[in-house]
VEXLO-56843 format. One record per residue (C-alpha): x, y, z negated. Coordinates in steps of 0.1 Angstrom, whole numbers, plus 2048, in hexadecimal, padded with zeros to 3 digits. Layout:
N
PT   px   py   pz
PT    X    Y    Z
...
This chain:
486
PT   px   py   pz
PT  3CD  0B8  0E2
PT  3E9  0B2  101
PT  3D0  0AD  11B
PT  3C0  0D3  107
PT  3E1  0E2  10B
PT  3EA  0D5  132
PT  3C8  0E7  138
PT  3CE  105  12B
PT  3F0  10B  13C
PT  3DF  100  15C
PT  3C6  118  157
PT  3DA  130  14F
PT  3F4  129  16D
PT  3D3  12C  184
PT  3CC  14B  176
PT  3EC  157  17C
PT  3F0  14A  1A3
PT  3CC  15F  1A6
PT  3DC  17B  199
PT  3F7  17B  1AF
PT  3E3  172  1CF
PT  3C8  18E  1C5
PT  3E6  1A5  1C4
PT  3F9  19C  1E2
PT  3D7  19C  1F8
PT  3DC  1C0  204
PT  3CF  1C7  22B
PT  3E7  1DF  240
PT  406  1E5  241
PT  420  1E7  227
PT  43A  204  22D
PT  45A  1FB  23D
PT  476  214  237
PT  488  20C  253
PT  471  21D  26B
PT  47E  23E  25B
PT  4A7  237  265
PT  4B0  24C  281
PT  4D1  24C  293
PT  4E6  269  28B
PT  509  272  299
PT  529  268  27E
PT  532  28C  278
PT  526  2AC  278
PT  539  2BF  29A
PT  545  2D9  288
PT  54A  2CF  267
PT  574  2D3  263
PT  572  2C0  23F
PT  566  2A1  249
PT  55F  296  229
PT  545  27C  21A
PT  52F  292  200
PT  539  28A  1D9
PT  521  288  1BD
PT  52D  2AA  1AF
PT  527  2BA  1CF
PT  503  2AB  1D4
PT  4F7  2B6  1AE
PT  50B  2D8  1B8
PT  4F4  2FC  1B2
PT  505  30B  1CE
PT  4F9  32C  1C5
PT  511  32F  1AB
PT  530  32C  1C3
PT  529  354  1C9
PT  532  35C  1A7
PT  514  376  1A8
PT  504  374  182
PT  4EB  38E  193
PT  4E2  370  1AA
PT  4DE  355  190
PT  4C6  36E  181
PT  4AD  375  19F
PT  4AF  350  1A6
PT  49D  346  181
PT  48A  360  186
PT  47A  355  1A4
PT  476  333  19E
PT  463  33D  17C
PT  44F  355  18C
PT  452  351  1AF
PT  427  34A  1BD
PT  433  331  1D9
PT  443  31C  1BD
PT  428  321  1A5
PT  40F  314  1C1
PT  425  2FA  1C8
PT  429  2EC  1A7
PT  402  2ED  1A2
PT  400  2D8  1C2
PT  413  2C0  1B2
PT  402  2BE  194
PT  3E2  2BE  1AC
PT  3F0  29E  1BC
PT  3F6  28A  199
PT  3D3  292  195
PT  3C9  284  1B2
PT  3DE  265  1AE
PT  3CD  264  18B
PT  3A9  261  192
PT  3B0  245  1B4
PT  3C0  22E  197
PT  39F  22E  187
PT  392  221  1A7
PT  3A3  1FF  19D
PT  394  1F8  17E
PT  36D  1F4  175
PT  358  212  171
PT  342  214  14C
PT  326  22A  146
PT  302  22A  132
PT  2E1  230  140
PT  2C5  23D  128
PT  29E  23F  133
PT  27A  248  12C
PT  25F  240  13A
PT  23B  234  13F
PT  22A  218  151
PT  21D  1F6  14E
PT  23A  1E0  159
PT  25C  1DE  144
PT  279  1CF  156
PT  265  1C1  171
PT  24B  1B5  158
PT  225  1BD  15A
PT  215  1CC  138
PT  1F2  1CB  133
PT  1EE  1EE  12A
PT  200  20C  137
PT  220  216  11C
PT  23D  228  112
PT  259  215  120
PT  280  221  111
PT  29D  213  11B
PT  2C3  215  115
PT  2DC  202  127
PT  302  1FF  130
PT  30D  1FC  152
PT  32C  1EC  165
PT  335  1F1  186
PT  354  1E1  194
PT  360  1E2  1BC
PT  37C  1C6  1BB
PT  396  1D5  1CA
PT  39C  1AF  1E3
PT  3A7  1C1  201
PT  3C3  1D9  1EE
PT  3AA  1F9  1F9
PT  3AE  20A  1DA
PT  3D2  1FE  1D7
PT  3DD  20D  1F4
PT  3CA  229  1ED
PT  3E3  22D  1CB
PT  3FF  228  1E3
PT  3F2  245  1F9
PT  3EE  258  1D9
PT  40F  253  1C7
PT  424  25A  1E9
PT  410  27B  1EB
PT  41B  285  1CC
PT  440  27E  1CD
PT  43B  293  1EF
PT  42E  2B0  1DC
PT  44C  2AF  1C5
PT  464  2B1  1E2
PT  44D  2C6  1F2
PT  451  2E0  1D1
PT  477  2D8  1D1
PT  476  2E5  1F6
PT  466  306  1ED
PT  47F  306  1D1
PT  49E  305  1E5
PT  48E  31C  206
PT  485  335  1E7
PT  4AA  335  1D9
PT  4BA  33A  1FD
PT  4A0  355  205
PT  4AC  366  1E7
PT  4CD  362  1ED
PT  4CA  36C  214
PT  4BB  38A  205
PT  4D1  396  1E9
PT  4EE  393  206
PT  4D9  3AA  21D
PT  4D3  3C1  203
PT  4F9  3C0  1FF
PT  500  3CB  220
PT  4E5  3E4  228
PT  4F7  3F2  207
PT  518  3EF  213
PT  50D  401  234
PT  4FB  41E  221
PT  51D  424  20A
PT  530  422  231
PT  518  43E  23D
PT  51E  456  21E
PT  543  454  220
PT  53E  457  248
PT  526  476  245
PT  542  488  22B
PT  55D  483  23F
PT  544  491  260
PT  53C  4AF  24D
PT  560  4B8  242
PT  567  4B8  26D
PT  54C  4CA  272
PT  551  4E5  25A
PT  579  4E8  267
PT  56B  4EC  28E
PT  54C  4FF  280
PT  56D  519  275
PT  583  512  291
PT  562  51C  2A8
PT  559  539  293
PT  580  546  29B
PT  580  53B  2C0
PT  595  521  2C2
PT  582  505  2CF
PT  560  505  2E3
PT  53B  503  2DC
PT  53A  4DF  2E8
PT  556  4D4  2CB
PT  53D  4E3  2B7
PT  522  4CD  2BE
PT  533  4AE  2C4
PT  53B  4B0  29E
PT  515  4BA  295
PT  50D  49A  2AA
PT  521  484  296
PT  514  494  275
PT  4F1  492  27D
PT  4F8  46F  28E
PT  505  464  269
PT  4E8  479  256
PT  4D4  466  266
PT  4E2  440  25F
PT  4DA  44C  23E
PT  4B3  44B  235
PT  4B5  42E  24D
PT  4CA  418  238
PT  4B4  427  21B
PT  496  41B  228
PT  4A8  3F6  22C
PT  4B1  3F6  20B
PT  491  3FD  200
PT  47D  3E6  215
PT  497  3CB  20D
PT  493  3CB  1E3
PT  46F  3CD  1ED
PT  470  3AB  1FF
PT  487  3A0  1E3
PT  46E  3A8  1C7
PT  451  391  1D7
PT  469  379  1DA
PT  46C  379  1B4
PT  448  37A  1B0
PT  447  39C  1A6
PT  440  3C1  1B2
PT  452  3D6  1CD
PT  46D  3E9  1B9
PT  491  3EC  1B6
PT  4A9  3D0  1AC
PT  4CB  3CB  198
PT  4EA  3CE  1AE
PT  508  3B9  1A4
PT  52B  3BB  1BD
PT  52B  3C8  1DB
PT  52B  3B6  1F7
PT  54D  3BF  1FF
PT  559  3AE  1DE
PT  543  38D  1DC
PT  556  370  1D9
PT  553  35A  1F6
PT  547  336  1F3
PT  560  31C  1F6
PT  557  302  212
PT  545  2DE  205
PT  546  2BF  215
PT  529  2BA  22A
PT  527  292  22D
PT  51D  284  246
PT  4FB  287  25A
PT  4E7  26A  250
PT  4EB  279  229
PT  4D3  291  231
PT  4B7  275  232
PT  4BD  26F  20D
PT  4C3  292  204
PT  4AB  2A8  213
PT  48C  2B0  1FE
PT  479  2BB  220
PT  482  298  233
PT  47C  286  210
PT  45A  296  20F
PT  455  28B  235
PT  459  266  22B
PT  443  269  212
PT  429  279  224
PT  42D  25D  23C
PT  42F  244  221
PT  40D  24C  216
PT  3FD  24D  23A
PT  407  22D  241
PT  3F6  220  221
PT  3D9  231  22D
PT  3D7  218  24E
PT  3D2  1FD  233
PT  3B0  214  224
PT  3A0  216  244
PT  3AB  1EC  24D
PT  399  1E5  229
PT  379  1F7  22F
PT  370  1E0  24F
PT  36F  1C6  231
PT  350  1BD  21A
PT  354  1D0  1F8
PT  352  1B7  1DE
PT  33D  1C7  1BF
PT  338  1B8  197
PT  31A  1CC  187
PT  310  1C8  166
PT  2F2  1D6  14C
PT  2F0  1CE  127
PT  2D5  1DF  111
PT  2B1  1E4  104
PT  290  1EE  110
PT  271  1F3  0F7
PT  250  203  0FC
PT  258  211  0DA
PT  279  226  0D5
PT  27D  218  0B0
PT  275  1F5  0B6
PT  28E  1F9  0D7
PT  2AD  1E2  0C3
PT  28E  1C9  0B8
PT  28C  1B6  0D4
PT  2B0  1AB  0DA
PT  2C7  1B4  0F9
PT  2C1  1B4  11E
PT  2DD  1AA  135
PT  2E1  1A9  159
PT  301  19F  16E
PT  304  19C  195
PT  317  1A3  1AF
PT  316  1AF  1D1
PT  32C  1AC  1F2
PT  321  1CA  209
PT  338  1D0  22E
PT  333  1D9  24F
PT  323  1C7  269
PT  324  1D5  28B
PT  32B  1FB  28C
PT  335  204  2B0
PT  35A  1FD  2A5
PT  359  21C  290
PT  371  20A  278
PT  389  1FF  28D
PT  389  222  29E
PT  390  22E  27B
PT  3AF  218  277
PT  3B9  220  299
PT  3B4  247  28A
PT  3CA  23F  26D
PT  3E7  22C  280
PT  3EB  247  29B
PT  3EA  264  27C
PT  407  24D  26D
PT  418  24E  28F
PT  417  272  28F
PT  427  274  26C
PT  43F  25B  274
PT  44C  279  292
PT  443  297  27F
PT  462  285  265
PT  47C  27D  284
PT  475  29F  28E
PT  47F  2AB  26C
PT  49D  294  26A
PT  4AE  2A4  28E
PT  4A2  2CA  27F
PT  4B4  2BF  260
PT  4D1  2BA  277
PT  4CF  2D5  28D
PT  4D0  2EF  272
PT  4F1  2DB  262
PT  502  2E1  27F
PT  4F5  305  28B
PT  4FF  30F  261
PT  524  301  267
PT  52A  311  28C
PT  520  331  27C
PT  532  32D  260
PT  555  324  272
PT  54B  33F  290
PT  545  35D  273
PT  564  357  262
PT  574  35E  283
PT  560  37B  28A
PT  565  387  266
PT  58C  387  26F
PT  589  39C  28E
PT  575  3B2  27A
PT  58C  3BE  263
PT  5A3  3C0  27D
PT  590  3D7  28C
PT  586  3EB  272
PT  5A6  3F0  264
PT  5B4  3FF  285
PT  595  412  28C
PT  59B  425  26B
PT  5BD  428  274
PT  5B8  436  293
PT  59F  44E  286
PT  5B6  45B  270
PT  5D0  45E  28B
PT  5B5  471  29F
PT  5B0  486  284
PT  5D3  490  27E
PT  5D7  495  2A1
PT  5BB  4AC  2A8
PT  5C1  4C1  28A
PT  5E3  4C8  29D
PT  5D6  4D2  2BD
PT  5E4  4B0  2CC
PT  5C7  4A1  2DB
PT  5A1  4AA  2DD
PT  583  4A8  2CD
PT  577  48A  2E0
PT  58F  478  2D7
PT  589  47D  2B3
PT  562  479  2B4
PT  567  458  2C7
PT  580  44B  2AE
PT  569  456  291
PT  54F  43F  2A7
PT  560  421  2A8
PT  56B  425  283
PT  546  426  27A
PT  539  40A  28F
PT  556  3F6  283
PT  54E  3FB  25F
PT  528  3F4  266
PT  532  3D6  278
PT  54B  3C3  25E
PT  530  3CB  242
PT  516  3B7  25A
PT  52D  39D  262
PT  535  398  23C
PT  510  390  235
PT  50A  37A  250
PT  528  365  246
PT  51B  361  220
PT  4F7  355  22E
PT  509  33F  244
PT  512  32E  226
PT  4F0  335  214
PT  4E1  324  234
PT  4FA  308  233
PT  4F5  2FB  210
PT  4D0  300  216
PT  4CE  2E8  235
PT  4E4  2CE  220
PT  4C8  2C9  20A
PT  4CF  2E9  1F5
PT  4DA  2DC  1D3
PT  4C4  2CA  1B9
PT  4B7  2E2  1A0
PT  4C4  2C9  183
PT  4D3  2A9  185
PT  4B4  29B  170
PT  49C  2A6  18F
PT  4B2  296  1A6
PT  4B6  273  197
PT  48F  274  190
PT  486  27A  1B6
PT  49F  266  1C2
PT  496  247  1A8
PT  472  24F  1B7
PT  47E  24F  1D5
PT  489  22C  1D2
PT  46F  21F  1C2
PT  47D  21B  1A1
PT  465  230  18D
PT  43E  23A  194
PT  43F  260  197
């Protein structure tokens, strides 16, 4: 009964060290992490906060900083309806597929095979007499995965699909700053339009007083059509804003998945609450919070498991077939005779190709070496557009200052001009040029305005762009790591 016992646990222990060496024999290489560290500067150049990046701010949906519920509207509307995310979230689910059926690879294949026929030989046997022959059988077929080919193969798989779930995130965030860019151009070309009305109102109360003062003879013909210049010049801003408006909600609407049309309005432009300034972190962040450079890993992940496909084919394939059934002459009588079996296996690999399969390894090493700087090239994008959001954003808020500086005096000097002319102090030049500068002035701060807010809009959207909920960050990130299987 010991001696029963000692060779059971040995048994057992044997089958377990198999196990463990069947497992750990996989060809290729294994994926090493550190190949995706690249050296980044300490801070950001123009990034006045300095600040390490908090938990609230990474979890942030930095859309909501605006205060625009008209904004949080568009934004669930086009990530319901939006087609790029719709196609990217069937290209996920296309991926789980994927990594579905090369998991079956693993494990044995079943299957039946049922037959008629007639002859005079049954399972290699000669009859004496030609016959009906029936026969019904289960199969087995079973590639042993030794070499880790269909392993690696899962790897390939399963890395693919965490990539099209940052790849969908990616269209996610792009979608919400594209809508968001938008709304803010919409904003402006509004702004301008409303600018131009008041512009072309106050032109057509100066021309109608030197229209008068001409019709009496007090001023000449040319007054007279310097103020029909700026009138039509302002007539004309008008249809052309119009038409930007217009073309604007049209891009807007596809954006949301839906027809051309027009589109709620919520504050102007001139009364949007301006974002307050995040931390940034620091560079190397970006590496763990970009769904773009996560989705670059894990395209490169899955490449490099693909060197260790392409090593295991210039193995022998190790096979396990199997067939258990019946075969009669007579379709009742076919359970009579008892059961057939057969079981054999089969170990099938290349022996001289040309060094076709090491080419193909070669193929799949240089396509991982490719990945491997299609992700650093990522990375430094990643950086670049950091740094280009937060030069425009401290530059605009500059310019945004000398704009209102200018436009306040240009309105006061147009109204200065105004009130001068009217009392015969100075001439119509004067005025129309004032009225110029006013108008330009007005155009310009409205421009400036939106360029600032999609200097932010561009910012958050190069730090990574906010997780859509704090659920689908810790699931990427806990797939990221390896924790779960996606």
């Amino acid at each position: 009964m010991m001696r029963l016992k000692v060779n059971n646990r040995l048994s057992f222990i044997a089958l377990l060290s198999s196990f463990v060496w069947f497992q750990a024999c996989m060809v290729g290489p294994n994926f090493n992490a550190s190949r995706t560290e690249i050296d980044s500067t300490a801070v950001y150049r123009y990034d006045s906060l300095q600040l390490a990046m908090t938990d609230s701010v990474l979890n942030i949906k930095w859309w909501e900083l605006f205060q625009d519920p008209v904004i949080d509207t568009l934004i669930q509307i086009g990530l319901a309806e939006n087609k790029d995310v719709l196609i990217a979230s069937s290209r996920v689910e296309q991926a789980r597929a994927i990594l579905g059926g090369t998991k079956a690879d693993v494990w044995p294949s079943f299957g039946y095979s049922i037959g008629a026929s007639r002859g005079d030989v049954i399972l290699g046997t000669p009859l004496s007499n030609p016959s009906n022959i029936f026969t019904g059988f289960g199969t087995l077929s079973w590639e042993i995965d030794f070499w880790g080919k269909f392993r690696r193969a899962n790897e390939a798989a399963r890395e693919e699909l965490l990539a099209s779930e940052y790849g969908r995130l990616s269209v996610q965030i792009a979608l919400i700053s594209f809508i968001t860019g938008t709304y803010y151009q919409l904003l402006d070309f509004r702004w301008r339009e409303d600018i131009t009305r008041k512009t072309l109102e106050l032109r057509q109360e100066s021309l109608d007083i030197v229209q008068a003062r001409f019709d009496e003879g007090i001023v000449a013909e040319i007054d007279l059509n310097q103020a029909q210049i700026q009138r039509a010049i302002a007539a004309a801003a008008i249809p052309f804003f119009q038409r930007q408006i217009a073309q604007t909600e049209n891009a807007l609407s596809i954006l949301l998945g839906r027809n051309p049309g027009p589109l709620p309005i919520g504050l102007d432009l001139v009364d949007q609450t301006q974002a307050p300034d995040i931390p940034v972190g620091i560079p190397s962040m970006l590496m763990a919070r970009r769904p773009d450079i996560l989705q670059a890993e894990s395209f490169l992940h899955a490449q490099n498991a693909r060197i260790g496909v392409a090593v295991a084919q210039r193995f022998p394939a190790i096979s396990l077939t199997g067939l258990l059934g019946a075969a009669s002459n007579d379709i009742s009588e076919i359970t009579d005779n008892g059961l057939s079996f057969s079981i054999g296996g089969s170990l099938l690999g290349p022996l001289f190709e040309f060094g076709k399969n090491k080419k193909r390894v070669e193929v799949e090493r240089k396509l991982t070496e490719q990945a491997l700087y299609a992700y650093e090239f990522i990375v430094i994008t990643a950086f670049q557009e950091v740094e280009d959001a937060l030069v425009e954003i401290s530059t605009l808020k500059q310019e945004l200052q000398a704009r209102l500086d200018h436009t306040a005096a240009a309105r006061n000097a147009e109204y200065l001009s105004t009130e001068r002319y009217e009392r015969g102090v100075t001439s119509y030049l004067e005025l129309i040029e004032s009225q110029r500068q006013s108008f330009e002035a007005q155009l310009s701060l409205s421009e400036t305005t939106q360029q600032l807010f999609n200097g932010y809009v561009k910012l958050y959207k190069a730090l990574g762009g906010g997780w859509l909920s704090e659920e689908e960050m810790i699931a990427a990130q806990q797939a990221a790591q390896g924790n779960i299987e996606p």
